[in-house]
C-alpha positions as CSV (number, residue, x, y, z in Angstrom):
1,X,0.0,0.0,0.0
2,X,2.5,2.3,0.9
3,X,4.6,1.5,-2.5
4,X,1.3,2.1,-4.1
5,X,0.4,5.9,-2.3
6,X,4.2,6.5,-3.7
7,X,3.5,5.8,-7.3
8,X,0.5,7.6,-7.1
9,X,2.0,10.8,-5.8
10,X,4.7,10.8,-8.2
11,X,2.2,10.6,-11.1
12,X,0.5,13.5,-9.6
13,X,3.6,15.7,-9.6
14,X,4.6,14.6,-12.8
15,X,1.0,15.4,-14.1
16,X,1.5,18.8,-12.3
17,X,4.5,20.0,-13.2
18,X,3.8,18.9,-17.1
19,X,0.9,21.4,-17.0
20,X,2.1,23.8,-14.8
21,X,3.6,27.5,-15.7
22,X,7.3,27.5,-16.4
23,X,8.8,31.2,-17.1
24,X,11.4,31.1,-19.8
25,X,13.9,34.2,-21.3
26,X,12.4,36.1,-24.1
27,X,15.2,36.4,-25.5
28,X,19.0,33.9,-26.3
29,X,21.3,35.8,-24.4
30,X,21.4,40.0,-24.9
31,X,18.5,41.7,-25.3
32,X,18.2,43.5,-27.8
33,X,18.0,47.5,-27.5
34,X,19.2,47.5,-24.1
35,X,21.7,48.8,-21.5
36,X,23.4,47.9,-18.6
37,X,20.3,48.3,-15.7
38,X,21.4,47.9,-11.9
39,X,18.4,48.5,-10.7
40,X,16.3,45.5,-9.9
41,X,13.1,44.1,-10.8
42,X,10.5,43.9,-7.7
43,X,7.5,41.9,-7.3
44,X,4.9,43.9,-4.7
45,X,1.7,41.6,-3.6
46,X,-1.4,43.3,-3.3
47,X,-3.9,43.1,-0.3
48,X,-6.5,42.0,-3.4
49,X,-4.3,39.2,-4.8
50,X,-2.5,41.0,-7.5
51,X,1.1,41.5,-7.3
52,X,2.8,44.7,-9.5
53,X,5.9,44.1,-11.3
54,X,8.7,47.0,-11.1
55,X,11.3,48.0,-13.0
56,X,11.2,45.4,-15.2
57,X,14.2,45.4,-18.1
58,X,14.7,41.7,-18.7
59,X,11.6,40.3,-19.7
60,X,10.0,36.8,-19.8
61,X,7.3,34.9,-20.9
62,X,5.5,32.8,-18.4
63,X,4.0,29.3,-20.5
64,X,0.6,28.1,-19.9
65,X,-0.4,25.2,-21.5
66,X,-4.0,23.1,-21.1
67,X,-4.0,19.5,-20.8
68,X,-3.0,17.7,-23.7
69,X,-6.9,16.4,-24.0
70,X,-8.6,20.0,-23.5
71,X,-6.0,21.7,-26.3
72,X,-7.2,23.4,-29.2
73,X,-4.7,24.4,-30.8
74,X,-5.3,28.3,-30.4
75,X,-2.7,30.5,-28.6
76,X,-3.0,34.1,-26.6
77,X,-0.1,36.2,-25.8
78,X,-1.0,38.3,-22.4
79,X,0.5,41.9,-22.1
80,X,-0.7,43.1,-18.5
81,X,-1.5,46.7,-18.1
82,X,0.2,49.2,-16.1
83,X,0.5,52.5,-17.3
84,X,4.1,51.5,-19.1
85,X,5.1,52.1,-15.8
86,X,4.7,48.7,-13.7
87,X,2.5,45.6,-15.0
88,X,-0.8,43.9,-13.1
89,X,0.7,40.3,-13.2
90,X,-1.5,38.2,-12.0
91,X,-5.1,40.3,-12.4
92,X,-4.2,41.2,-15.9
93,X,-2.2,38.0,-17.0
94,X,-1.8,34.7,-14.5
95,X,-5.6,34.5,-13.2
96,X,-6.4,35.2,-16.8
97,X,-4.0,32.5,-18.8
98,X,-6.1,30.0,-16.4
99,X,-8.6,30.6,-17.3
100,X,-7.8,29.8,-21.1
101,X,-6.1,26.4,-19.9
102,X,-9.8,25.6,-18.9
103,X,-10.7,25.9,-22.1
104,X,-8.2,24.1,-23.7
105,X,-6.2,27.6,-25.2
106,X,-2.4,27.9,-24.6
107,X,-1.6,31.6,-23.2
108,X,1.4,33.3,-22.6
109,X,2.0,35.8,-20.2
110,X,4.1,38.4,-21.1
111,X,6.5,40.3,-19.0
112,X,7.7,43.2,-21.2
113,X,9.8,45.6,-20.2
114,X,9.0,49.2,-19.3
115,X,10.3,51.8,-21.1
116,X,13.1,53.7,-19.3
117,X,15.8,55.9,-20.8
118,X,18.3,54.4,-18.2
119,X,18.0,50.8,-19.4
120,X,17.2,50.8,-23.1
121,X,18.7,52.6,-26.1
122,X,15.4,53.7,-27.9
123,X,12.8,53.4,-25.1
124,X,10.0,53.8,-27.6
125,X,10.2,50.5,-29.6
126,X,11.1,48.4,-26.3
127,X,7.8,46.6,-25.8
128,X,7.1,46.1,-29.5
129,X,10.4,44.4,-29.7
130,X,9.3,42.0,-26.7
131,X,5.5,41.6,-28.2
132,X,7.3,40.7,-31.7
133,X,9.9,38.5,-29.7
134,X,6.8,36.6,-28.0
135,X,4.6,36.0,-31.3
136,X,7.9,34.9,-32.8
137,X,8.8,32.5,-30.1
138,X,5.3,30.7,-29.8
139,X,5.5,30.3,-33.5
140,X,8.7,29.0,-33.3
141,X,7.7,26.4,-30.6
142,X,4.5,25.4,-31.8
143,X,4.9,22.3,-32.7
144,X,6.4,21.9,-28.8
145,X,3.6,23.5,-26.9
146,X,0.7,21.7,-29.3
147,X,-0.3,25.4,-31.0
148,X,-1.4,26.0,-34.4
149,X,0.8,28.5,-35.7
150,X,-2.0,30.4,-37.5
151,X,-4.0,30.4,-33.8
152,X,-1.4,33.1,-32.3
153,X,-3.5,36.4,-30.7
154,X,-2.3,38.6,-29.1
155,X,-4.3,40.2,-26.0
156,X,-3.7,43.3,-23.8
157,X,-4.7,45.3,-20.5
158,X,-4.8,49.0,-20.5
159,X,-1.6,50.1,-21.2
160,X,-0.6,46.6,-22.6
161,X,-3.4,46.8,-25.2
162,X,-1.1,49.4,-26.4
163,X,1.7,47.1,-26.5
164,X,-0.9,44.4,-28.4
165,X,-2.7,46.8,-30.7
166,X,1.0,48.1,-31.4
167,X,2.1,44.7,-32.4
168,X,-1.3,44.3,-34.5
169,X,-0.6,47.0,-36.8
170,X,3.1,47.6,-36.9
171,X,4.0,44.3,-37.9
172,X,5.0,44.7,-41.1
173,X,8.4,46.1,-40.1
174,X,10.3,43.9,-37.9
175,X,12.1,45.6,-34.7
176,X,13.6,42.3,-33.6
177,X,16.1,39.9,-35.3
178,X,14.0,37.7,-37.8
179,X,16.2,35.6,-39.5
180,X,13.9,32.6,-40.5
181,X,11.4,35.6,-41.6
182,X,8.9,34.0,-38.8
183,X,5.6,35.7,-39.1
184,X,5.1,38.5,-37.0
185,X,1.1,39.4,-37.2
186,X,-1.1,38.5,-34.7
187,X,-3.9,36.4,-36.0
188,X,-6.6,38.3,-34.2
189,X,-6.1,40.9,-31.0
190,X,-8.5,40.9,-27.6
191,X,-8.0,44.4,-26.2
192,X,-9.3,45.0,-22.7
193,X,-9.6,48.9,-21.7
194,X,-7.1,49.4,-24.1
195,X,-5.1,52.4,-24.3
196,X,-5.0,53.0,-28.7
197,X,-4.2,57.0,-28.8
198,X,-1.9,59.1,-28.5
199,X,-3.7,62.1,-29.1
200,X,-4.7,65.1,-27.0
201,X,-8.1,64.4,-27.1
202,X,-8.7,61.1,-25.7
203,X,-5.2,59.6,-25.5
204,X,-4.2,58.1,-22.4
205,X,-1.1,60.7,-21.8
206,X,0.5,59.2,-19.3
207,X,1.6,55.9,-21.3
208,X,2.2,58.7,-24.2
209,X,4.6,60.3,-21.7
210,X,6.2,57.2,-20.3
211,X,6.9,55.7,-23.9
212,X,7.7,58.7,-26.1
213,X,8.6,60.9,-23.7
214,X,7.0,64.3,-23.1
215,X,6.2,66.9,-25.8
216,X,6.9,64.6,-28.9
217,X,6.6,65.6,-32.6
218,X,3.7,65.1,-34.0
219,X,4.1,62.3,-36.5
220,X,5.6,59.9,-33.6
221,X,2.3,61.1,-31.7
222,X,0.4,59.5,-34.7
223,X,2.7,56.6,-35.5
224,X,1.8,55.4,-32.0
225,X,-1.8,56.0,-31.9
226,X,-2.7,52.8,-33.3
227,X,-6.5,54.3,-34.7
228,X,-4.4,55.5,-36.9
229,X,-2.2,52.8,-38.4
230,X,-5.3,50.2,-39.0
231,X,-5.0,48.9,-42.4
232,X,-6.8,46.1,-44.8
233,X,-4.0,44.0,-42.8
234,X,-4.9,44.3,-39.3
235,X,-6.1,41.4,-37.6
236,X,-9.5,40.7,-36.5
237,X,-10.1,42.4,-32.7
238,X,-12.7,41.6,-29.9
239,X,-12.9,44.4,-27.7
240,X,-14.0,45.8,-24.2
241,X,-14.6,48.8,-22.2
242,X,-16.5,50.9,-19.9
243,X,-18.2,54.0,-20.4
244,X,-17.1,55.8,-17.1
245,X,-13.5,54.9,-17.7
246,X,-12.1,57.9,-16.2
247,X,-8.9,57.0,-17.2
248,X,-8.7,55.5,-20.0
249,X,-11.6,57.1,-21.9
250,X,-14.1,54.7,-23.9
251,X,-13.1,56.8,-27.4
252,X,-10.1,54.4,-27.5
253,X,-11.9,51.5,-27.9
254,X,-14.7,53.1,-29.8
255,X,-11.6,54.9,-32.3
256,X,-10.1,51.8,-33.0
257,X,-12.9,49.8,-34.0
258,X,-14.4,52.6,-36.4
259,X,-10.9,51.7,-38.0
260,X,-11.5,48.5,-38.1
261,X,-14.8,48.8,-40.0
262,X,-13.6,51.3,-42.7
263,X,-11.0,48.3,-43.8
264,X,-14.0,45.4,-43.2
265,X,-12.0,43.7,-40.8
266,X,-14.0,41.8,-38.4
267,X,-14.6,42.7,-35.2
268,X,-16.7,42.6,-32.0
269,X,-17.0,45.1,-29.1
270,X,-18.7,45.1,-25.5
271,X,-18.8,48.7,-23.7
272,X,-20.5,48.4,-20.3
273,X,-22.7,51.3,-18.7
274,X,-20.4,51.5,-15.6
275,X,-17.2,49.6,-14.7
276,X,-14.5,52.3,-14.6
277,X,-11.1,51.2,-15.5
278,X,-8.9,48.4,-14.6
279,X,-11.5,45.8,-13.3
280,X,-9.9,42.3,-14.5
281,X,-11.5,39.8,-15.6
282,X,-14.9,40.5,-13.6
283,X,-17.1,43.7,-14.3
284,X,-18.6,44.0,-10.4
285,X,-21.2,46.2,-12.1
286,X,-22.9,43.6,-13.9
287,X,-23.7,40.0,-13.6
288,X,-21.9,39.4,-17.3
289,X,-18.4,37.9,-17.9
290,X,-17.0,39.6,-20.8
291,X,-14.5,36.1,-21.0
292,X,-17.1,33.8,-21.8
293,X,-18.1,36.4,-24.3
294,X,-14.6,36.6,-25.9
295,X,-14.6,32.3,-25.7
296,X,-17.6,32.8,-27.5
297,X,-16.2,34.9,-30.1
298,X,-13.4,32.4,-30.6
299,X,-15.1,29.8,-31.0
300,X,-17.2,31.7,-33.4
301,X,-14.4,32.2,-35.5
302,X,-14.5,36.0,-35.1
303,X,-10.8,35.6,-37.1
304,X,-10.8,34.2,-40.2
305,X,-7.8,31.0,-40.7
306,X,-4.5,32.2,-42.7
């Protein structure tokens, strides 16, 4: 018996640790556009059972894969929000990559790294290197991690919508090293109070400040308001918001899926009455669950196949 509750344990550990997370590099060795950084990164729980992520310069991706009997084949890169100053990691990213395992999607968490003058070269094109980095790398190991490599998303919180809806429509020009000419285009976006803009009117200026500094010219201001830059090539998006998002206003969302439907690309949004900004995964103001509505969507097929 007691060889027998043995055996059984070790099957359970092996079970668990060959579904469990594992955080891996981004990148083989240096990473690229950066400098020497002394300062170190600092994980700070949260009385609510968040923890924020400081100072990050050496990012990660954190794999998430579903049981080998739920998996789908689809894939969802996770950029947590935080103002491009410090990243939600486990309200915007772990809690949520569980809850794709449970339905049988792959997600990656992505820990990109906040722009900072003092660690990078060109602080500006920091996360889009890391976002292109992490759809390069999940394509690159699909076969590995069970993932159809034309099932890649790429999904984002507040100020890492940015850092999605970035990746979504400046793919066309690589900002990493690309050698095997891996594809770098999202095959559909989920953007979650997003910040899109840049611009004066509705653009969330703080992450403007943080990434492009303060007072930037103007056609840097409209290179990174990602409204903007939507072309027939954009992927597919599923979008949600708030109305009283004081600070990230609704317009974002509402800007960037006007764009969409000029070029016919498909799209889906959900703007709650109340909500405010930054609520996760669970609107308290309403019995909905904007996830199950975004599982819907994907199962729907809300993204053509390449």
């Amino acid at each position: 018996m007691k060889k027998l509750i043995i055996v059984c344990l070790v099957i359970i550990y092996s079970m668990h640790n060959l579904y469990a997370q594992q955080t891996i590099p981004l990148y083989d060795g240096k990473v690229p556009n950066s400098k020497p950084y002394t300062t170190k990164e600092w994980w700070q729980p949260q009385n609510n059972g968040d923890t924020i992520v400081h100072y990050i310069s050496q990012p990660t991706l954190t794999v998430f894969l579903p049981e080998k009997s739920k998996a789908n084949g689809d894939a969802v890169i996770i950029c947590p929000g935080g103002g491009y100053w410090i990243t939600s990691i486990v309200k915007e990213g772990f809690a949520v990559a569980r809850k794709f395992n449970e339905w049988g999607i792959a997600a990656f968490v992505l820990n990109y790294r906040i722009p900072n003058d003092s660690s990078m070269i060109d602080k500006k094109i920091g996360p889009l290197q890391d976002a292109q980095r992490a759809i390069q790398l999940v394509r690159l190991n699909a076969k590995k991690w069970n993932i159809k490599i034309d099932r890649v998303g790429i999904m984002g919180f507040s100020a890492g919508g940015h850092v999605a809806s970035t990746a979504a429509t400046h793919f066309q020009r690589s900002y990493i090293e690309n050698v095997g000419n891996t594809n770098l285009r999202p095959d559909f976006t989920i953007l979650i109070y997003p910040v899109i803009s840049f611009q004066d009117n509705f653009g969330h200026i703080g992450s403007r400040d943080q990434l492009i500094g303060k007072n930037p010219p103007k056609d840097l201001i409209d290179s990174f308001s990602n409204e903007m830059q939507v072309t027939a090539q954009t992927p597919p998006a599923f979008l949600v918001h708030a109305t009283d998002d004081n600070t990230v206003p609704v317009m974002n969302s509402i800007s960037f899926y006007e764009a969409l439907l000029k070029y016919k690309i498909p799209a889906e949004m959900h703007i709650y009455k109340a909500g405010g900004h930054g609520f996760g995964m669970y609107n308290s103001t309403n019995k909905d669950e904007w996830m199950l509505q975004c599982k819907n969507w994907m199962e729907s097929k809300g993204w053509p196949a390449k």
